[in-house]
C-alpha positions in Angstrom: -31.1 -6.0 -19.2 -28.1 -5.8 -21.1 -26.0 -2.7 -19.6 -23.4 -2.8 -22.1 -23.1 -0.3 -24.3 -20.8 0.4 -28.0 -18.1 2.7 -27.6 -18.1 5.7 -29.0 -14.8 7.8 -28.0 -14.7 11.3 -29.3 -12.5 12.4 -26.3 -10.2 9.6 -26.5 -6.6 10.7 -26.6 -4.8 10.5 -29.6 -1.4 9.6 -28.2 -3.7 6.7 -27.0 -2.1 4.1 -29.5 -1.8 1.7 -27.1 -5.0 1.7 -25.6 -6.4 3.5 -22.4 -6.9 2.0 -19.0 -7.9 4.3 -16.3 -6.4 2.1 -13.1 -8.3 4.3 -10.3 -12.7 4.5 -10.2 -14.5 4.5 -7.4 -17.7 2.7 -7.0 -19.8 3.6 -4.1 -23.3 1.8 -3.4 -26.4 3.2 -4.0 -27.5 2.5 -0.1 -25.7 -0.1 2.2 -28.6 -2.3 0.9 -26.7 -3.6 -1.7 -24.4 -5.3 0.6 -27.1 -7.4 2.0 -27.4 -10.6 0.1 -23.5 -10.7 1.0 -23.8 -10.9 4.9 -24.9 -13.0 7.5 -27.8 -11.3 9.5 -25.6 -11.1 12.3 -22.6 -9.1 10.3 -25.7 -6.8 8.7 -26.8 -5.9 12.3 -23.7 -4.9 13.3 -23.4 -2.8 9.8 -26.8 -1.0 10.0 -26.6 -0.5 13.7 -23.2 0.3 14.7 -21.6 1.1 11.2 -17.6 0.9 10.0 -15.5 1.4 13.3 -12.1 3.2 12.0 -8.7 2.8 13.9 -8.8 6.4 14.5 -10.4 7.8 17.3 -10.7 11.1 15.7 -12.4 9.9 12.9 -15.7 11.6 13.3 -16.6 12.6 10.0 -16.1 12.8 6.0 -12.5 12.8 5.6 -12.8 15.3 2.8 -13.4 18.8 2.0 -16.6 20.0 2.5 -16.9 22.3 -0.2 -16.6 19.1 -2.4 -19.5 17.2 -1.1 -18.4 13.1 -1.0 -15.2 14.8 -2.6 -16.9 13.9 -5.9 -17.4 16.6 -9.2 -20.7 18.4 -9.1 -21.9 16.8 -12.6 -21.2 13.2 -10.9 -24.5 12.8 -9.6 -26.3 10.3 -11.8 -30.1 11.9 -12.8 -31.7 9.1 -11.2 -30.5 9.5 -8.0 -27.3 7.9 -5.8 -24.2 9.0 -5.1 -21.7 9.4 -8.0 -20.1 6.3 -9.4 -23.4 4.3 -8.1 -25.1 3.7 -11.5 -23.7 2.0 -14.0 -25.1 3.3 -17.3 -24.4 6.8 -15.5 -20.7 6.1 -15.6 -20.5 4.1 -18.8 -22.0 7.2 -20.5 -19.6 9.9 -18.4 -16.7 8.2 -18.3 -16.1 4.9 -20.3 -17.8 6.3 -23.4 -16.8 9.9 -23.1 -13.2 8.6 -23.4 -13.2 5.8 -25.1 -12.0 3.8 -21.6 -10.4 0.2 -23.0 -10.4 -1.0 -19.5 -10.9 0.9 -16.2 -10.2 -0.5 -12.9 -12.7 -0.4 -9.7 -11.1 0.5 -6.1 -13.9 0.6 -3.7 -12.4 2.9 -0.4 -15.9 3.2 1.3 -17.6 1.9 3.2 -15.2 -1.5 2.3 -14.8 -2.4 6.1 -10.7 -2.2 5.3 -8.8 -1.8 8.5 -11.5 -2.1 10.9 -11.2 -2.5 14.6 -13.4 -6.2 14.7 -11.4 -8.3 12.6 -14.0 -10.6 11.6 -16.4 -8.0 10.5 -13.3 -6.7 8.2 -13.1 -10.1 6.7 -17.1 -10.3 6.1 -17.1 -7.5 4.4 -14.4 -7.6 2.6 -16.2 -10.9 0.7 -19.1 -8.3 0.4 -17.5 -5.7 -1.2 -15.7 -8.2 -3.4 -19.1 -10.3 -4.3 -20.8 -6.8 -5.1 -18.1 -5.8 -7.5 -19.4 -8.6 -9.8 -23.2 -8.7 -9.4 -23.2 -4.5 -9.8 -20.7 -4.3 -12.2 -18.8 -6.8 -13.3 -21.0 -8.9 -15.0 -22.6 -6.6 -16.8 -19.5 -4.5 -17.8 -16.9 -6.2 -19.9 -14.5 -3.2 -20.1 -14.5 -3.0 -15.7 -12.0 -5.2 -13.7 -12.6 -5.2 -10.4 -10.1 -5.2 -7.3 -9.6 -7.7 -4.7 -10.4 -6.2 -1.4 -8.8 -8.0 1.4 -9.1 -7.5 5.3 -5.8 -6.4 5.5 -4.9 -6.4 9.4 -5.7 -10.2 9.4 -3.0 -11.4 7.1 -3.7 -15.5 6.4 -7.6 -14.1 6.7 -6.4 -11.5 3.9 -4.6 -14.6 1.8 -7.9 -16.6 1.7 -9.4 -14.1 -0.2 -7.1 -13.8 -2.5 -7.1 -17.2 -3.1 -10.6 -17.4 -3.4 -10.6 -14.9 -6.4 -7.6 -16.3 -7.8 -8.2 -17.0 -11.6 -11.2 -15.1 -11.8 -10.1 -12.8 -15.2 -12.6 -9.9 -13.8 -10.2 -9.3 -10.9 -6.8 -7.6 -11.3 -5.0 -6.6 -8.4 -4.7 -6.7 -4.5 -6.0 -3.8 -2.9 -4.5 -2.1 0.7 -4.4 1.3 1.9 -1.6 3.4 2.7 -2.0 3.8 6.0 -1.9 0.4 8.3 -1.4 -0.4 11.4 2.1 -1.2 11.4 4.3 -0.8 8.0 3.5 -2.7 5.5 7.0 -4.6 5.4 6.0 -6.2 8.4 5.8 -10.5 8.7 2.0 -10.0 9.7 1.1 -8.6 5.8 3.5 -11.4 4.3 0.8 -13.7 3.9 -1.0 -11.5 1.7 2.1 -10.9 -0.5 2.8 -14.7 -1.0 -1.2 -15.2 -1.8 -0.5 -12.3 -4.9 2.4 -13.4 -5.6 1.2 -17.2 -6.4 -2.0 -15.4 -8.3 0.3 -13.5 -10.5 -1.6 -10.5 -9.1 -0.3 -7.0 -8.6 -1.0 -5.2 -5.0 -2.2 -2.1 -5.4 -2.1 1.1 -2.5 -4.1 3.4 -2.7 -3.5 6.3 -0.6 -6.0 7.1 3.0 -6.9 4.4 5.4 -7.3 4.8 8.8 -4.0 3.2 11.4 -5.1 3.8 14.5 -2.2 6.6 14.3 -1.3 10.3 13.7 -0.5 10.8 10.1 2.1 13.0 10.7 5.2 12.5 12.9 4.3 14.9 15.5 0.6 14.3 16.0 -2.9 15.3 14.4 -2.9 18.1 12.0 -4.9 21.1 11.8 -6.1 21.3 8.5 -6.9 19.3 5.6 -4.5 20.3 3.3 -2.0 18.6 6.2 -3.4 15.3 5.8 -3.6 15.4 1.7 0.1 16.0 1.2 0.7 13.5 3.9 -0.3 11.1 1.4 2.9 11.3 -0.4 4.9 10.2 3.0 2.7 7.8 4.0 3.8 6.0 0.4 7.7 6.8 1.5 7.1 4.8 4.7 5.3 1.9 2.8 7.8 1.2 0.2 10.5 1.9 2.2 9.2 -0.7 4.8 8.9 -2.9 1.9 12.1 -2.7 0.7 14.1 -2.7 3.6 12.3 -5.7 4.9 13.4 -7.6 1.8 10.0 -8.4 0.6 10.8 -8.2 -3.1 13.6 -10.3 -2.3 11.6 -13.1 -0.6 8.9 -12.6 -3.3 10.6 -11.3 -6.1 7.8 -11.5 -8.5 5.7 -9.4 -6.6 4.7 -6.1 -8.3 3.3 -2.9 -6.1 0.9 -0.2 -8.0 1.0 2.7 -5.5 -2.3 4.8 -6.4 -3.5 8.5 -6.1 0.2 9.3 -4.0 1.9 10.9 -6.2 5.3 10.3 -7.8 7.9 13.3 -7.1 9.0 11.5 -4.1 10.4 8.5 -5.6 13.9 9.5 -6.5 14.4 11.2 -3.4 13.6 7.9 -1.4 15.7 5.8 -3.6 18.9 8.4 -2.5 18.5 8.7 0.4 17.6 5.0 1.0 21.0 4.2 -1.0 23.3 6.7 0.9 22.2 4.9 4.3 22.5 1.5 2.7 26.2 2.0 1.6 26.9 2.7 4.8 24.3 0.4 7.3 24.6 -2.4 5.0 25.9 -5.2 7.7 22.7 -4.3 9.5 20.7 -5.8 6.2 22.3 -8.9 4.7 19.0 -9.7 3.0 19.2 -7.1 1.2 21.2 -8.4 -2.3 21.3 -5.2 -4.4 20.9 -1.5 -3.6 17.1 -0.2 -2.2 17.2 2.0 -5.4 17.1 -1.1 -7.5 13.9 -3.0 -6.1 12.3 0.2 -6.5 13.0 0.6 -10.1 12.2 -2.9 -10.8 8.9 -3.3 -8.5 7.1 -0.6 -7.8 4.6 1.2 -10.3 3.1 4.3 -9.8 0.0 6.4 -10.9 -0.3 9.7 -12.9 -2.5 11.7 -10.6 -2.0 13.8 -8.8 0.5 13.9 -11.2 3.5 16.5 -10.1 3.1 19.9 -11.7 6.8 21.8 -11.5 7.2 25.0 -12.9 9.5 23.5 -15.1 8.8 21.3 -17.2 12.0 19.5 -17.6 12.2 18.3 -13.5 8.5 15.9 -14.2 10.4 14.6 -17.0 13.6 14.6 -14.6 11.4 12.7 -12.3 9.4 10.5 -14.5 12.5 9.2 -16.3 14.0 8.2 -12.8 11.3 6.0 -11.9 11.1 4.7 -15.5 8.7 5.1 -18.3 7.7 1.5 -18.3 6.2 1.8 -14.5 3.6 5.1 -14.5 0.3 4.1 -15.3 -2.7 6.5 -16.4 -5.7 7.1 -13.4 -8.2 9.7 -13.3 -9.4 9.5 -9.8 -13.5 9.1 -11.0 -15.3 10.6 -9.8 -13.4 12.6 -7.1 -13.8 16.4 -7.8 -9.5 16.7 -8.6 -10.8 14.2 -11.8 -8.0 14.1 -14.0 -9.1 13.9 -17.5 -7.4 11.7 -19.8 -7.0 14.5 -23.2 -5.5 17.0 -21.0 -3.8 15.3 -18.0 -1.1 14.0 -19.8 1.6 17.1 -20.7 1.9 17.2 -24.4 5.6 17.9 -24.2 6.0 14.8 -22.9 7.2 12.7 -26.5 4.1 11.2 -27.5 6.0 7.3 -27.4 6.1 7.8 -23.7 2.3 9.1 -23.0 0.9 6.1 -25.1 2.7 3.6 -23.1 1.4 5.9 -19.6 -2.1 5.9 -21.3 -2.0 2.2 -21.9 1.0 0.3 -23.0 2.2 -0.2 -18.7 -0.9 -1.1 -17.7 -1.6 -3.7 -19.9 1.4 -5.2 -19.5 1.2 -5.1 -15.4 -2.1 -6.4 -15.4 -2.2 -8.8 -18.2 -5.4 -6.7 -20.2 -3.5 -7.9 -23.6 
């Protein structure tokens, strides 16, 4: 059956000259079933019998409120049954079509088998999650590019699988989390950046994950609404790992999409990160030019949960310190903070700079023109 269907794009924004790509769905399967023709019979056992074991020992349920059920809108669920984002036409016809999507990019967070404990069961599934990307959706949506999910604790396991999908056109980025075991600067992850970097492929975190560690510095929080703005400093740590290791020196045409973390916390980094530069330099010979600077030249960032100040003039404050050329447009489908494209955008941002958010910076990070 052919599943593609014309675009028609009432909704689309009009500032939208450049096209609109939405770089953050989330697919879910219908049922773990769909995994099946993707794993051995021994990786399925463990799957249907023992299920994703996370790094975190706390980890006993949904990490997500519970007044939002699968933290997805209400009007998400397709009519045919599923859990939302599980049926194609479903979100062709709510999403794609309603806004006249160009391209929108898949990040599948669960159950992906990221970051397990068993090492080897991360990597099978990781080749699952991958391989059902393009029988469910893929292949039957040109306007869907897909990410490459790797089994990120297992570096040179993680680079094979990059490797593997390297060419394919229907895949457009590296996907990690935000929270790892160790920092993501670290030599064990370097085989996964020299795998992107030789496929010409951007890596893309998106914030959650499960380390194996408190996400905050003093241990387990209370609440919810701790471990949601924790996302934010989870992404300070990453980058500045990155940077200070002298990743984007060693592979300086590597790009870094940090997704659904915000953005207000960039300049701050790069200051501080600076100030303690000037004066610890010795201590970081590898590091040719100031932290500030690989930041502004390699790291890209997406619009939501884009900041909201009560002025208006400290997001643009913000948004012109990281640079208009690296914010990139995501809703967060079909999470119940959704952002929709015709109103998620300020208007008194100059219309110039929202076309190149809604479009423009993506397709030049990821090559869609």
């Amino acid at each position: 059956m052919n599943l593609v269907r014309p675009i028609a794009a009432p909704g689309k924004p009009a500032a939208a000259t450049l096209g609109l790509v939405d770089v953050d769905i989330h697919p879910r399967v219908r049922d773990l079933s769909e995994f099946r023709p993707f794993l051995t019979e021994a990786v399925w056992h463990r799957l249907v019998t023992y299920g994703i074991h996370a790094r975190h020992g706390f980890a006993k349920g949904y990490p997500f409120p519970k007044a939002a059920p699968l933290a997805c809108r209400r009007d998400a669920w397709p009519p045919g049954g599923g859990p939302p984002a599980s049926d194609l036409p479903f979100l062709q016809e709510q999403l794609l079509d309603r806004y006249g999507l160009d391209v929108g990019v898949l990040n599948p967070l669960q159950p992906s088998g990221q970051g397990d404990v068993n090492d080897a069961f991360s990597v099978a599934m990781a080749r699952a999650v991958n391989e059902w990307q393009v029988e469910h959706w893929l292949r039957h949506e040109p306007r869907l590019r897909g990410s490459i999910v790797v089994p990120y604790e297992d570096g040179p396991a993680s680079a094979a699988e990059i490797r593997h999908w390297a060419g394919d056109p229907r895949f457009c980025q590296v996907l990690l989390m935000s929270r790892t075991s160790e920092p993501l600067g670290r030599q064990r992850y370097w085989p996964i950046y020299q795998a992107a970097a030789e496929a010409g492929l951007p890596v893309g975190i998106h914030a959650f994950g499960y380390s194996g560690h408190a996400m905050t510095n003093g241990g387990w929080p209370s609440f919810y609404i701790e471990e949601v703005q924790e996302h934010a400093t989870s992404a300070q740590a990453q980058v500045a790992s990155m940077v200070v290791e002298g990743i984007f020196e060693r592979f300086p045409g590597l790009r870094v999409v940090m997704i659904e973390c915000g953005f207000g916390w960039m300049p701050a980094l790069g200051w501080r990160l600076d100030a303690s530069w000037k004066r610890l330099r010795d201590e970081v010979p590898h590091l040719k030019r100031a932290p500030s600077e690989y930041l502004r030249e390699h790291v890209f960032v997406s619009t939501q949960p884009i900041e909201e100040p009560e002025r208006p003039e400290h997001l643009l404050d913000t948004m012109e310190w990281i640079g208009w050329d690296r914010i990139l447009f995501a809703s967060d489908y079909p999470h119940w903070d959704f952002d929709d494209p015709r109103l998620a955008i300020p208007g008194f941002i100059p219309e110039e700079k929202r076309a190149t958010i809604y479009g423009g910076n993506a397709n030049r990070i990821y090559r869609f023109r």
